[in-house]
N, CA, C and O atoms as CSV, one atom per row, in Angstrom:
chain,resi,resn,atom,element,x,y,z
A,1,UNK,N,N,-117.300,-43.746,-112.645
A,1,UNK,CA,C,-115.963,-43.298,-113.028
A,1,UNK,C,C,-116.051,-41.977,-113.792
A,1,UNK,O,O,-117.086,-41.533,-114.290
A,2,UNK,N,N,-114.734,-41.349,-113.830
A,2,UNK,CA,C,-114.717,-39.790,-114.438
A,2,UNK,C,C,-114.138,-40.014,-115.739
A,2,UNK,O,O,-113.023,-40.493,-115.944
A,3,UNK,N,N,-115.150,-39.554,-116.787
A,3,UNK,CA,C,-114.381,-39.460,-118.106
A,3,UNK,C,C,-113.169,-38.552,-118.163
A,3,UNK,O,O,-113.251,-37.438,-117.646
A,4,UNK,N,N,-111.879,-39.008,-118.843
A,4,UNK,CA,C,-110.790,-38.431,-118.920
A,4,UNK,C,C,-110.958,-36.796,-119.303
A,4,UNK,O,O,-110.459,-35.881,-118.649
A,5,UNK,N,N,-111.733,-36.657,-120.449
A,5,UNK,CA,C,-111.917,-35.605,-120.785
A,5,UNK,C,C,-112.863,-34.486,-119.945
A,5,UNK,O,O,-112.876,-33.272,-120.151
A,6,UNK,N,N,-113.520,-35.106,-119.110
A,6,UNK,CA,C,-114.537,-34.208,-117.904
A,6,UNK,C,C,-113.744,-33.607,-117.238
A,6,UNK,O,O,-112.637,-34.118,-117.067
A,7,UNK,N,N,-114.019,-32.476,-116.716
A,7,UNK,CA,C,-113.718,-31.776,-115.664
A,7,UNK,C,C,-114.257,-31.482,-113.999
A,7,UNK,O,O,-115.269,-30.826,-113.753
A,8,UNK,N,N,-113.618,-31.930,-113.233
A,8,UNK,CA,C,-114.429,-31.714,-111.955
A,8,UNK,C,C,-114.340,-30.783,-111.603
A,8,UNK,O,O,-113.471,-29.973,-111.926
A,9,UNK,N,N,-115.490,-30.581,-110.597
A,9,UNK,CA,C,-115.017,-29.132,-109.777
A,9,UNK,C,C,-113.729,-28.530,-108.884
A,9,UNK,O,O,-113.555,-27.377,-108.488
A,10,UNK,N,N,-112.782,-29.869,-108.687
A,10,UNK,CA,C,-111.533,-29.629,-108.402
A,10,UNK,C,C,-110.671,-29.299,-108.885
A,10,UNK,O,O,-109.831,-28.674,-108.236
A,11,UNK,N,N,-110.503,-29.539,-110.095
A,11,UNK,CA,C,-110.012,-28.877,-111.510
A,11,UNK,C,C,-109.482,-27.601,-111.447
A,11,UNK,O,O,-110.228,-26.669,-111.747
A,12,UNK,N,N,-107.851,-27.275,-110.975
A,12,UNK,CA,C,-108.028,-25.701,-111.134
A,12,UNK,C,C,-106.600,-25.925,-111.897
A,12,UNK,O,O,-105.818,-26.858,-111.710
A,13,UNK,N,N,-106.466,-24.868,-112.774
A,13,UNK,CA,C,-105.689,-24.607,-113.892
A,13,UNK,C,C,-104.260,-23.985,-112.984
A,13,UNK,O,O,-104.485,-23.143,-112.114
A,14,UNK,N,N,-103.368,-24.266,-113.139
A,14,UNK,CA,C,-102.113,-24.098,-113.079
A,14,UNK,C,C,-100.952,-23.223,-113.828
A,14,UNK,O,O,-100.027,-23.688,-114.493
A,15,UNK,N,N,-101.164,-22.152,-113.620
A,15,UNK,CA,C,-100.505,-21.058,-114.623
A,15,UNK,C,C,-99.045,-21.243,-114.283
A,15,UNK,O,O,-98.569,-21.985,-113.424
A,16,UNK,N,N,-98.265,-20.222,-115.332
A,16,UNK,CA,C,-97.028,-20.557,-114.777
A,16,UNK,C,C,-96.680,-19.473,-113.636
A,16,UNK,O,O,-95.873,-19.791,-112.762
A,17,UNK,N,N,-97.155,-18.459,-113.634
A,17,UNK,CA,C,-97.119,-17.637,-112.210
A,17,UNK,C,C,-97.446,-18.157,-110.952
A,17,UNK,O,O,-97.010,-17.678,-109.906
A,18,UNK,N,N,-98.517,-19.531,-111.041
A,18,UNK,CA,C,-98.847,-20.036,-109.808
A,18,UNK,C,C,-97.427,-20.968,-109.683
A,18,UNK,O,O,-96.922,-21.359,-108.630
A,19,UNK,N,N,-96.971,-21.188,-110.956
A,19,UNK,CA,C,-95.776,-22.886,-110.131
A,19,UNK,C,C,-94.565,-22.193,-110.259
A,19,UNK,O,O,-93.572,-22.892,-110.461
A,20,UNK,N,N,-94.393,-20.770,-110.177
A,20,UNK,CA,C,-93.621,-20.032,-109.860
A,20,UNK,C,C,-93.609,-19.788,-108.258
A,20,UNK,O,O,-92.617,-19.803,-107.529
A,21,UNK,N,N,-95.040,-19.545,-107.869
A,21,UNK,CA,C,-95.166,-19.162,-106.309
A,21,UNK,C,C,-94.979,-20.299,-105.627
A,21,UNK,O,O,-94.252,-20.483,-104.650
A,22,UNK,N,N,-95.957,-21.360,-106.422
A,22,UNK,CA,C,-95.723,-22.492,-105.462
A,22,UNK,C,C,-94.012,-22.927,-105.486
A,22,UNK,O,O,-93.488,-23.136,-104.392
A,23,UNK,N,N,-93.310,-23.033,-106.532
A,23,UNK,CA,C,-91.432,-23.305,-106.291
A,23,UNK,C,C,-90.660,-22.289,-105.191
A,23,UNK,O,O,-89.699,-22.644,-104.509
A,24,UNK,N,N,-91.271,-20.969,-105.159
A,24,UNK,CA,C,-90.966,-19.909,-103.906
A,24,UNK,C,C,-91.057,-20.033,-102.845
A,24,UNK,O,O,-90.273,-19.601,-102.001
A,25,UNK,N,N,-92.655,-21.041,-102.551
A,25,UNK,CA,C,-92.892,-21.223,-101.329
A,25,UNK,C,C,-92.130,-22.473,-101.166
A,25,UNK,O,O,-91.888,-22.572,-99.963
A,26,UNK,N,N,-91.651,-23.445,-101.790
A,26,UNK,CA,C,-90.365,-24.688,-101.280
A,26,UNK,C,C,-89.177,-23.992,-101.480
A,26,UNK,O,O,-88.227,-24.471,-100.860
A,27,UNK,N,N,-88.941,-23.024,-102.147
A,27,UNK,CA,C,-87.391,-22.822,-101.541
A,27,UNK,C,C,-86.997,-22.203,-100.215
A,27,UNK,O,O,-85.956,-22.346,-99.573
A,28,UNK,N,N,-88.783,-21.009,-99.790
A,28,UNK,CA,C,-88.135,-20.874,-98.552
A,28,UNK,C,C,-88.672,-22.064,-97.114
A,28,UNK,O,O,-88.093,-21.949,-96.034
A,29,UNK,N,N,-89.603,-22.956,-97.261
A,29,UNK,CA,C,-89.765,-24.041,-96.606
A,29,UNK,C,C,-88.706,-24.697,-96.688
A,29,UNK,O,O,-88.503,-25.226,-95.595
A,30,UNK,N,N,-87.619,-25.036,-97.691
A,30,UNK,CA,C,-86.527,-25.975,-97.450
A,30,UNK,C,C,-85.239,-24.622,-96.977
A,30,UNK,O,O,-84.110,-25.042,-97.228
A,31,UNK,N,N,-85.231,-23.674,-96.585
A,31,UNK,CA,C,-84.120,-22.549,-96.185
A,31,UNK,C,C,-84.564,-22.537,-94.690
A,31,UNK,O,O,-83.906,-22.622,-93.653
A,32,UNK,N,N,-85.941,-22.399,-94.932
A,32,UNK,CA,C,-86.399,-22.090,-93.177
A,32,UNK,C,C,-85.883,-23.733,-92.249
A,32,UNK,O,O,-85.651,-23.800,-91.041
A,33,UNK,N,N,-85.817,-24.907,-93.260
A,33,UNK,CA,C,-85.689,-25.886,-92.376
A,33,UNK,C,C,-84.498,-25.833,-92.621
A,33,UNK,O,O,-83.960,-26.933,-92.495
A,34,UNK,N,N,-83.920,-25.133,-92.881
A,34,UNK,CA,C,-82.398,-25.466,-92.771
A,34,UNK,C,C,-81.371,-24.426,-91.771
A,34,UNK,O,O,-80.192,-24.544,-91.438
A,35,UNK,N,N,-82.462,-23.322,-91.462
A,35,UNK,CA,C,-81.657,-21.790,-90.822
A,35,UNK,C,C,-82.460,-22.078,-89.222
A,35,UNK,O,O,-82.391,-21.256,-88.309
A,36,UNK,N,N,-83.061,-23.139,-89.139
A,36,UNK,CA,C,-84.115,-24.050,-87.963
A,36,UNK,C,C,-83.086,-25.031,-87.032
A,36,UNK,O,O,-82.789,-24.812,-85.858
A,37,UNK,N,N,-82.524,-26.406,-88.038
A,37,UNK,CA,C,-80.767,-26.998,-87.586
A,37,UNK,C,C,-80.002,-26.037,-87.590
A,37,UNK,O,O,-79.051,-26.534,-86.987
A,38,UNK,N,N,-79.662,-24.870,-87.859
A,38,UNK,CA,C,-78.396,-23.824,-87.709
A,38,UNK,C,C,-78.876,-23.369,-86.431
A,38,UNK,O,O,-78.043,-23.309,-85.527
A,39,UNK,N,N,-80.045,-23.043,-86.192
A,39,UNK,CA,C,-80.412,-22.077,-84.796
A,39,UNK,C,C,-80.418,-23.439,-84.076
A,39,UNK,O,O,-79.263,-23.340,-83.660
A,40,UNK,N,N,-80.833,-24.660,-83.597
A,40,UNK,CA,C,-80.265,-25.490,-82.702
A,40,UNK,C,C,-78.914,-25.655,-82.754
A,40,UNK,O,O,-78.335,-25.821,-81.681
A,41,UNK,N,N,-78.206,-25.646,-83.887
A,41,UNK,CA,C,-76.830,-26.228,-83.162
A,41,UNK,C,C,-76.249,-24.818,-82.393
A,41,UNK,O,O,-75.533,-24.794,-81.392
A,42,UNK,N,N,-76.771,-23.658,-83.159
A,42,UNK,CA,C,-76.043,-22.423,-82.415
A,42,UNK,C,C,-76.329,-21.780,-81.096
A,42,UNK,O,O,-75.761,-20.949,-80.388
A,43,UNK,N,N,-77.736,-22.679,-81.022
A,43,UNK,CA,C,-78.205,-22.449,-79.178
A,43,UNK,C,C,-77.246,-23.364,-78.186
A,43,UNK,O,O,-76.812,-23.020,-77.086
A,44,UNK,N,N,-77.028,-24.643,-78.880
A,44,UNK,CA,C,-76.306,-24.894,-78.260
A,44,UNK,C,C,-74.813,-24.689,-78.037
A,44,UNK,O,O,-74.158,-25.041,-77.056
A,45,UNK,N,N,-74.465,-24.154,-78.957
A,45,UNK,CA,C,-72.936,-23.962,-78.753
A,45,UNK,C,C,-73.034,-22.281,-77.868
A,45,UNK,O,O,-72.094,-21.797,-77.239
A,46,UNK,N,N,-74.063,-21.794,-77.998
A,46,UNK,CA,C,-73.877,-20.543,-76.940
A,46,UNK,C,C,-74.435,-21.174,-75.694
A,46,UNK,O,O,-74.495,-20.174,-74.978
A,47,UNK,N,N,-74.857,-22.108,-75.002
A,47,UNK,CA,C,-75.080,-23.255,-74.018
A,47,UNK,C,C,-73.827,-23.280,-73.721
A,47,UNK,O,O,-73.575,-22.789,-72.621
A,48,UNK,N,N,-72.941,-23.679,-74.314
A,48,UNK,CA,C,-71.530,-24.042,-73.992
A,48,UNK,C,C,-70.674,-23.027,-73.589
A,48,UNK,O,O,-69.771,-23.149,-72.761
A,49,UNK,N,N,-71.112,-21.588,-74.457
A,49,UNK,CA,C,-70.203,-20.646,-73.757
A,49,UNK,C,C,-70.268,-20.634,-72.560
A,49,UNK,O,O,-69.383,-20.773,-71.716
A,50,UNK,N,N,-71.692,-20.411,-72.437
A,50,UNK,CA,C,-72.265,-19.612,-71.063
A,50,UNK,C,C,-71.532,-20.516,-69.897
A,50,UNK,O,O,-71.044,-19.939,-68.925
A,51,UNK,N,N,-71.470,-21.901,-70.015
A,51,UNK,CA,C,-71.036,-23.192,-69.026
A,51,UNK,C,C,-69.400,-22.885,-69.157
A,51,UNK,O,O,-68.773,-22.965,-68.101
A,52,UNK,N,N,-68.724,-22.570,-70.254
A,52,UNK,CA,C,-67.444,-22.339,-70.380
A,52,UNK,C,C,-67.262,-21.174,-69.273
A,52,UNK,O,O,-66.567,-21.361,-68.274
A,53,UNK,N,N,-68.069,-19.718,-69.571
A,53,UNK,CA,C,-67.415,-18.733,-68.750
A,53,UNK,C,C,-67.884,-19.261,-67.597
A,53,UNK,O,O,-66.751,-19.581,-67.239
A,54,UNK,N,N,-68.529,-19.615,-66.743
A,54,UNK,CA,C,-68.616,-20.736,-65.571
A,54,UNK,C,C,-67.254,-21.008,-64.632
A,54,UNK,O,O,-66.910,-20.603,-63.521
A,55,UNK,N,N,-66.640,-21.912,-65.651
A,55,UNK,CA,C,-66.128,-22.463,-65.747
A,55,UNK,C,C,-64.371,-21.975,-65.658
A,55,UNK,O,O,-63.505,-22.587,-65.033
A,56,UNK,N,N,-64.147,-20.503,-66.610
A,56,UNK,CA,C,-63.108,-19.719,-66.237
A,56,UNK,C,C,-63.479,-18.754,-64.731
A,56,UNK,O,O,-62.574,-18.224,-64.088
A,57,UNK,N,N,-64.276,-18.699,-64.516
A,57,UNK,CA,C,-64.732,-17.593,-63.291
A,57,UNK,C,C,-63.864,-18.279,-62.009
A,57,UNK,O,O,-63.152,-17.690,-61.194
A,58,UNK,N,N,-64.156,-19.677,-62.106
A,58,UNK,CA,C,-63.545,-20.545,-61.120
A,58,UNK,C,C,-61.936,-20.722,-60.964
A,58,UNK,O,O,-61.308,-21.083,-59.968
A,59,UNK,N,N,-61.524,-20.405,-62.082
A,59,UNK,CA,C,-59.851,-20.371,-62.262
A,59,UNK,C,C,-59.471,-18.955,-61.748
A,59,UNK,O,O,-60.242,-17.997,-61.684
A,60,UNK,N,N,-58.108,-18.975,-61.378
A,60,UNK,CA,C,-57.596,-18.087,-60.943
A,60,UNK,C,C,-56.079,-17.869,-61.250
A,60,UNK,O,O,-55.234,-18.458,-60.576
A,61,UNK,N,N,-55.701,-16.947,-62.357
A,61,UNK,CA,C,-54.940,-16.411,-63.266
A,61,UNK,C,C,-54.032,-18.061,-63.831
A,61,UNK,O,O,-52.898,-17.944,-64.295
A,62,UNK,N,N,-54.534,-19.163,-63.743
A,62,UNK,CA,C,-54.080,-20.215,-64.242
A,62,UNK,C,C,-54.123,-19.960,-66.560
A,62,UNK,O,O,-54.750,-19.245,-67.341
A,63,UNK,N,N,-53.241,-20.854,-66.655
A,63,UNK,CA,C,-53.312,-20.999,-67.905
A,63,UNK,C,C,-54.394,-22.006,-68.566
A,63,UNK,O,O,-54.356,-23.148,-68.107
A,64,UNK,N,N,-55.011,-21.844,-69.217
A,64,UNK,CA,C,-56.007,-22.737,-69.902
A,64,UNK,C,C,-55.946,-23.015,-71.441
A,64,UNK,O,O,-55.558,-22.232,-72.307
A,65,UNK,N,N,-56.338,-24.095,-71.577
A,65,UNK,CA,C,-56.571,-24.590,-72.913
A,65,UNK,C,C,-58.065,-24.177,-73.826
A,65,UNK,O,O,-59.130,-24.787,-73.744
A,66,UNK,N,N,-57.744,-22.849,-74.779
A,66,UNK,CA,C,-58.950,-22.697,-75.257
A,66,UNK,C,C,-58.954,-22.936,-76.869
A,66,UNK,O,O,-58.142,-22.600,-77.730
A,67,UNK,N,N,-60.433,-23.792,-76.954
A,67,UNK,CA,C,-60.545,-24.042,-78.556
A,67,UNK,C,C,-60.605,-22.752,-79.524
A,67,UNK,O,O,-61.171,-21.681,-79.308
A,68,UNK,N,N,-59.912,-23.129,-80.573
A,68,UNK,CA,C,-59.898,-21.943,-81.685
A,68,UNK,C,C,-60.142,-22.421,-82.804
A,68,UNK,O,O,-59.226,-22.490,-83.624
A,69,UNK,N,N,-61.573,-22.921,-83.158
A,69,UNK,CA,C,-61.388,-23.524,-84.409
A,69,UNK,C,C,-61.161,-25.259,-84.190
A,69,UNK,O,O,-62.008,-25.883,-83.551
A,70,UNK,N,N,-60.245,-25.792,-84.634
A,70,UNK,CA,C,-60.128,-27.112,-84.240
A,70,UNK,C,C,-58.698,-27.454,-83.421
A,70,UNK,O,O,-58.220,-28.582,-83.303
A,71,UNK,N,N,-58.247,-26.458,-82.992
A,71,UNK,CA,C,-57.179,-26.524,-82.303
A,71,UNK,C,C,-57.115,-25.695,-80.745
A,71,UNK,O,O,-57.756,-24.692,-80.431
A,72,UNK,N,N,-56.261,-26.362,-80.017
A,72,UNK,CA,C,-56.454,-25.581,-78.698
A,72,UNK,C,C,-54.994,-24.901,-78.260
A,72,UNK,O,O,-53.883,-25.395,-78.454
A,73,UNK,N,N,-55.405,-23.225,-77.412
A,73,UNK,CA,C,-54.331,-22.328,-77.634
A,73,UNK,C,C,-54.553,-22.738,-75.931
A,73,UNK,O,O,-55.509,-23.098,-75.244
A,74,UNK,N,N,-52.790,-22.403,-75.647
A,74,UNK,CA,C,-52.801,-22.505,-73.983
A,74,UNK,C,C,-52.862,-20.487,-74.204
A,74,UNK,O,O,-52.331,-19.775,-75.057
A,75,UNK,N,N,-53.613,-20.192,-73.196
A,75,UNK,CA,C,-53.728,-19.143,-73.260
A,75,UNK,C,C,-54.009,-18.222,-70.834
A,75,UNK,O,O,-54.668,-18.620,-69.874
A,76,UNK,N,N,-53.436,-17.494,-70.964
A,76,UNK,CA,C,-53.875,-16.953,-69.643
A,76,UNK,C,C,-55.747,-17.002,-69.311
A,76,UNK,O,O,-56.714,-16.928,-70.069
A,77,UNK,N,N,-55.611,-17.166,-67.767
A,77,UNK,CA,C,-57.282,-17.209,-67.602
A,77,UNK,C,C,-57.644,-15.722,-68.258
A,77,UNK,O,O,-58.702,-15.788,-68.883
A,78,UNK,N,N,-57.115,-14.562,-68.276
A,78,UNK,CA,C,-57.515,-13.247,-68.463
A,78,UNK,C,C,-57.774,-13.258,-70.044
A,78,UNK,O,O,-58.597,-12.593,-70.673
A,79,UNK,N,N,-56.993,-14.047,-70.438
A,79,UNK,CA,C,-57.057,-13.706,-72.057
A,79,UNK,C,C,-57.955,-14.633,-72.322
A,79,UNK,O,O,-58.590,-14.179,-73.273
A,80,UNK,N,N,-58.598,-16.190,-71.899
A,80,UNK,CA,C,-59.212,-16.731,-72.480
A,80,UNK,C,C,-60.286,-16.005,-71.292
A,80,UNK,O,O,-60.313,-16.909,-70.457
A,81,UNK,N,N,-61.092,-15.006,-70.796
A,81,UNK,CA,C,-61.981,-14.695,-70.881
A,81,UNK,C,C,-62.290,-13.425,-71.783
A,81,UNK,O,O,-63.391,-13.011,-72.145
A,82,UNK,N,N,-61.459,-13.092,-71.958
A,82,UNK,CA,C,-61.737,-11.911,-73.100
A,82,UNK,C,C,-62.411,-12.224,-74.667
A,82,UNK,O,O,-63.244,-11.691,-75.400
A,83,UNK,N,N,-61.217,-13.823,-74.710
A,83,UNK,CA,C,-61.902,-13.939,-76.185
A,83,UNK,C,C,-62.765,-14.991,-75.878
A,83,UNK,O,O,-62.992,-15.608,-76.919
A,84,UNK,N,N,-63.450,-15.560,-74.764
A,84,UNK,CA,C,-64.713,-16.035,-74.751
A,84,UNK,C,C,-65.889,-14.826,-74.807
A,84,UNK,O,O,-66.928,-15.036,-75.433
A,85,UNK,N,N,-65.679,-13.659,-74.173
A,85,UNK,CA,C,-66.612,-12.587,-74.511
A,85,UNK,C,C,-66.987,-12.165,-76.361
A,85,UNK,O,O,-68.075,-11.984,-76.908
A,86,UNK,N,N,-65.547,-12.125,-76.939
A,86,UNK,CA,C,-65.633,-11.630,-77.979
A,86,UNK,C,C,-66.430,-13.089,-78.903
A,86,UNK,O,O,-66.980,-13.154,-80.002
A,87,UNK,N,N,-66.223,-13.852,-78.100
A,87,UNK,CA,C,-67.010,-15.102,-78.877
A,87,UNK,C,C,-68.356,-15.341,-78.482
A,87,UNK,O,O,-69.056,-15.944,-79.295
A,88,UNK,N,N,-68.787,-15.044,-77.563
A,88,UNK,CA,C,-70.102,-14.817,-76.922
A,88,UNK,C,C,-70.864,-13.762,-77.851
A,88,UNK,O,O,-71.940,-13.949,-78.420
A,89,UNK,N,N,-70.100,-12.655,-77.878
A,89,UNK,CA,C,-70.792,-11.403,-78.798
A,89,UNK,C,C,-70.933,-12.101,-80.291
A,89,UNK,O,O,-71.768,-11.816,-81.149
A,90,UNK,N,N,-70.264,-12.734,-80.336
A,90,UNK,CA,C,-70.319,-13.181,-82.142
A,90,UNK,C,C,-71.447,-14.146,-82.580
A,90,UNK,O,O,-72.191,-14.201,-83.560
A,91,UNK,N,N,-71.265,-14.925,-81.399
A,91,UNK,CA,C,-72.401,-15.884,-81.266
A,91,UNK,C,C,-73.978,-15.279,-81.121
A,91,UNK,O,O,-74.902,-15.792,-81.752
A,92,UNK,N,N,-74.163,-14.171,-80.248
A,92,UNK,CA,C,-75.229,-13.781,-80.166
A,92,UNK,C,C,-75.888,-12.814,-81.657
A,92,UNK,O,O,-77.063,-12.637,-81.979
A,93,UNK,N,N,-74.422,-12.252,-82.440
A,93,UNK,CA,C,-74.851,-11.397,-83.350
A,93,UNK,C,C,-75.276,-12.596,-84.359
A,93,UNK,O,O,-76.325,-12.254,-84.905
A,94,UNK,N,N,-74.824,-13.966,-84.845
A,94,UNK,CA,C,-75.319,-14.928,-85.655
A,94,UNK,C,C,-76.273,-15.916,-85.180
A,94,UNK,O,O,-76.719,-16.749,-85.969
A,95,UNK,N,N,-76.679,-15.893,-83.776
A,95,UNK,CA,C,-78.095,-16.017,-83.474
A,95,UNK,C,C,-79.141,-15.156,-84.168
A,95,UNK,O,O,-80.014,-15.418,-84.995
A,96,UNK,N,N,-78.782,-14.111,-83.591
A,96,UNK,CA,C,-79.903,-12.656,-84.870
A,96,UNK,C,C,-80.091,-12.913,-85.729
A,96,UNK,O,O,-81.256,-13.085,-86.090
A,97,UNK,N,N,-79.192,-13.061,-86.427
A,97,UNK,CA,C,-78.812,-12.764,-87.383
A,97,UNK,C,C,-79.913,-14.041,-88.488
A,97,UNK,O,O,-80.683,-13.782,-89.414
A,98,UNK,N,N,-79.520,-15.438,-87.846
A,98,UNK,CA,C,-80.242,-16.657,-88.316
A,98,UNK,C,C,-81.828,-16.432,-87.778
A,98,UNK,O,O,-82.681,-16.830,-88.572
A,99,UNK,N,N,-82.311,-15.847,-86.534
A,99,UNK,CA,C,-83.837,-15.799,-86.230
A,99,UNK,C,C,-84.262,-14.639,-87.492
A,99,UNK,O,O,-85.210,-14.833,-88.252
A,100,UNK,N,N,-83.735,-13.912,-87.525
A,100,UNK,CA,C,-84.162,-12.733,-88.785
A,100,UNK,C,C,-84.464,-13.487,-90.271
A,100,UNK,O,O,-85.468,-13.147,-90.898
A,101,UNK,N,N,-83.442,-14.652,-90.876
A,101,UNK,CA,C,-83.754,-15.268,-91.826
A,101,UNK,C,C,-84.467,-16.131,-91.775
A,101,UNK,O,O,-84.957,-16.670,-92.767
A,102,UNK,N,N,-84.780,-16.595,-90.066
A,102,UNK,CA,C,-86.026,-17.490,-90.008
A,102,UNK,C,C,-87.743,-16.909,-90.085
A,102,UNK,O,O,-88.814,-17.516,-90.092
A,103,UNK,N,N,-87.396,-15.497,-90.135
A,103,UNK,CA,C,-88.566,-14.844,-89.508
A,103,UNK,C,C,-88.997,-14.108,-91.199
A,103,UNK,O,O,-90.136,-14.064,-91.664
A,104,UNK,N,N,-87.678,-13.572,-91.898
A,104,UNK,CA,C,-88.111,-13.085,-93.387
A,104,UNK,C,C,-88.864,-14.522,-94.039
A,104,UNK,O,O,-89.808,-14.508,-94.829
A,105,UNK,N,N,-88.087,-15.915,-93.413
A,105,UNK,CA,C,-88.557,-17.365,-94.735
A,105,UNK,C,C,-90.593,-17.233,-94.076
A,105,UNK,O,O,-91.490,-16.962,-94.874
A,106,UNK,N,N,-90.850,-17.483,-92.628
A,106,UNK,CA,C,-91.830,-17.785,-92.179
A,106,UNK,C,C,-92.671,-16.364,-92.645
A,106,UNK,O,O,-93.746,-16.636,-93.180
A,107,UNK,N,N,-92.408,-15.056,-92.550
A,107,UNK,CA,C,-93.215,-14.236,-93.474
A,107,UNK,C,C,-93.616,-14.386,-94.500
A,107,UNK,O,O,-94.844,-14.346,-94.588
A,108,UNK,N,N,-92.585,-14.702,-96.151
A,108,UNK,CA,C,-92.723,-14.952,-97.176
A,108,UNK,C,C,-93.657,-16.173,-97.302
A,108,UNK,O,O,-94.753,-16.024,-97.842
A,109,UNK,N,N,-93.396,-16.985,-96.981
A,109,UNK,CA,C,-94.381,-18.361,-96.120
A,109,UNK,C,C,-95.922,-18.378,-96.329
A,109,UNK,O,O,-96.759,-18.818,-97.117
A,110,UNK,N,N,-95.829,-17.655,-95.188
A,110,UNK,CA,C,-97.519,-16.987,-94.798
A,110,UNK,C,C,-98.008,-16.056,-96.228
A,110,UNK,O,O,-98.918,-16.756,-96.671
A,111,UNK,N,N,-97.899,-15.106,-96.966
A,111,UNK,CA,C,-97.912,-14.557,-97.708
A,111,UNK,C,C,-98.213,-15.578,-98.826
A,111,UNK,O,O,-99.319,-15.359,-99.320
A,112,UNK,N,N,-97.642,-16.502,-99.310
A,112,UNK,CA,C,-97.503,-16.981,-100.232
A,112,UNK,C,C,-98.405,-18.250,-100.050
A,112,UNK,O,O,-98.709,-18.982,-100.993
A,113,UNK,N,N,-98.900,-18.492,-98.451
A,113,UNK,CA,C,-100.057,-19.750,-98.076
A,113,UNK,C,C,-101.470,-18.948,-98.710
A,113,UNK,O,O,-102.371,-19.464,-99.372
A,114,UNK,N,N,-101.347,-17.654,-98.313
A,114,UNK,CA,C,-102.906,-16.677,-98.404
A,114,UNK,C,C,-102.904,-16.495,-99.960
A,114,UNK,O,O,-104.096,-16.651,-100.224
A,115,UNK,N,N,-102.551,-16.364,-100.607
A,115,UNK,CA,C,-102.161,-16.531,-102.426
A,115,UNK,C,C,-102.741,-17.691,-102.662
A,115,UNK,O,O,-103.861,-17.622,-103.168
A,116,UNK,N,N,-102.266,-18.838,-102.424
A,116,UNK,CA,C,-102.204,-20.103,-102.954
A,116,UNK,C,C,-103.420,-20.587,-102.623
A,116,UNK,O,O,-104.302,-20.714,-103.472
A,117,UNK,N,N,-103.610,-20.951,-101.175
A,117,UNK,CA,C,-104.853,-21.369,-100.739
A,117,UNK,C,C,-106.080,-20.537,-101.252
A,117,UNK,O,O,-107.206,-20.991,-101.458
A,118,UNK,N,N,-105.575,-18.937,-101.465
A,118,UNK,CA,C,-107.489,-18.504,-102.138
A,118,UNK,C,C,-107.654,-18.909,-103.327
A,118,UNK,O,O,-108.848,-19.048,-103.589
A,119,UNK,N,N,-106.593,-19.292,-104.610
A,119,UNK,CA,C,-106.283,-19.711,-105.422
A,119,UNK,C,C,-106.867,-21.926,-105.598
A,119,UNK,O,O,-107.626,-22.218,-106.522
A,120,UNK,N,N,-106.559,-22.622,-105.006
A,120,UNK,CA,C,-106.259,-23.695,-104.913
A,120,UNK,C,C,-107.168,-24.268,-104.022
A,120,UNK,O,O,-107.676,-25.362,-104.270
A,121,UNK,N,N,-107.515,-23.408,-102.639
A,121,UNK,CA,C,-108.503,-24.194,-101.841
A,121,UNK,C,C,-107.947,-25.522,-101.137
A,121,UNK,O,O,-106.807,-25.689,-100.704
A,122,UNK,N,N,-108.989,-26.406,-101.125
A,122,UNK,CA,C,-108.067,-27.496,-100.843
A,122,UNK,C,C,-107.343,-28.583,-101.558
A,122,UNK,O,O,-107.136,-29.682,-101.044
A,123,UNK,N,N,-107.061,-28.336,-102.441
A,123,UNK,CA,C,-106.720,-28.925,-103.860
A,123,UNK,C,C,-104.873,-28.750,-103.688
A,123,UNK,O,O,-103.951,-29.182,-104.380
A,124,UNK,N,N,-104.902,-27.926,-102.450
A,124,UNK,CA,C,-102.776,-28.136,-102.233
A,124,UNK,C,C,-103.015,-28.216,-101.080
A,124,UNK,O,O,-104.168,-28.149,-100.654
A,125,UNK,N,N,-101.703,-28.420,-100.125
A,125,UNK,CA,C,-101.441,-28.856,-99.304
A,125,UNK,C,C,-100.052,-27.915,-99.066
A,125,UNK,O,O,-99.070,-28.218,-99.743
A,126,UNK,N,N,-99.958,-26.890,-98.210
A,126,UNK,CA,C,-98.768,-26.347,-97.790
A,126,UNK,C,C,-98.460,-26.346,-96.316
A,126,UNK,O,O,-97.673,-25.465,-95.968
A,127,UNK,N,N,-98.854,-27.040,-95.503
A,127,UNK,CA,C,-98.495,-27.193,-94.202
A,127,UNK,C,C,-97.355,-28.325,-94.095
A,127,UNK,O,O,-97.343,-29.486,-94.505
A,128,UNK,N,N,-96.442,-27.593,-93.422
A,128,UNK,CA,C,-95.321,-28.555,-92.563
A,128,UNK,C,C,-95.762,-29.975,-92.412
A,128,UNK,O,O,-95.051,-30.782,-91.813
């Protein structure tokens, strides 16, 4: 058994700059898993456009029912392809927009694994 007061060679001291980095590296591990469910649900709802404009291509100057939010506008086929475009574009700019904050969290990430681990060794554990 290890006397309380001994020190092993695993023993590494914990500054407060390290449980600063290490709290940095869980806030962006819990952001990245969270901007991760935002980019699935938003692949799929641009899934849906793409099947939506489909879907108006086949109509012909009929009136349609398009969602706005939680309500549906009867609107001309011409006009509900216009603002399915302008919703397509929006969708694709907050796709970006979320892979960019997935890509700054998974940088900071990496950065902050090469810190820790030359620091800590195997004495932490930062993998997913």
């Amino acid at each position: 058994m290890q006397m309380l007061d001994e020190k092993s060679d695993n023993d590494v001291e914990v500054s407060w700059e390290d449980q600063q980095q290490i709290n940095r590296f869980s806030r962006l591990h819990a952001r990245s898993s969270d901007v991760e469910e935002e980019l699935k649900a938003r692949r799929a709802e641009r899934e849906e456009l793409d099947d939506l404009g489909m879907e108006l291509e086949l109509l012909d100057g009929e009136r349609v029912l398009y969602k706005v939010g939680e309500a549906y506008i009867s609107m001309l086929q011409e006009e509900a392809v216009a603002q399915l475009e302008q919703d397509t574009k929006d969708a694709d700019e907050e796709l970006e927009r979320l892979q960019q904050v997935m890509e700054e969290c998974e940088s900071g990430m990496k950065e902050l694994k090469v810190k820790l681990y030359a620091k800590f060794g195997s004495n932490i554990n930062l993998e997913r």
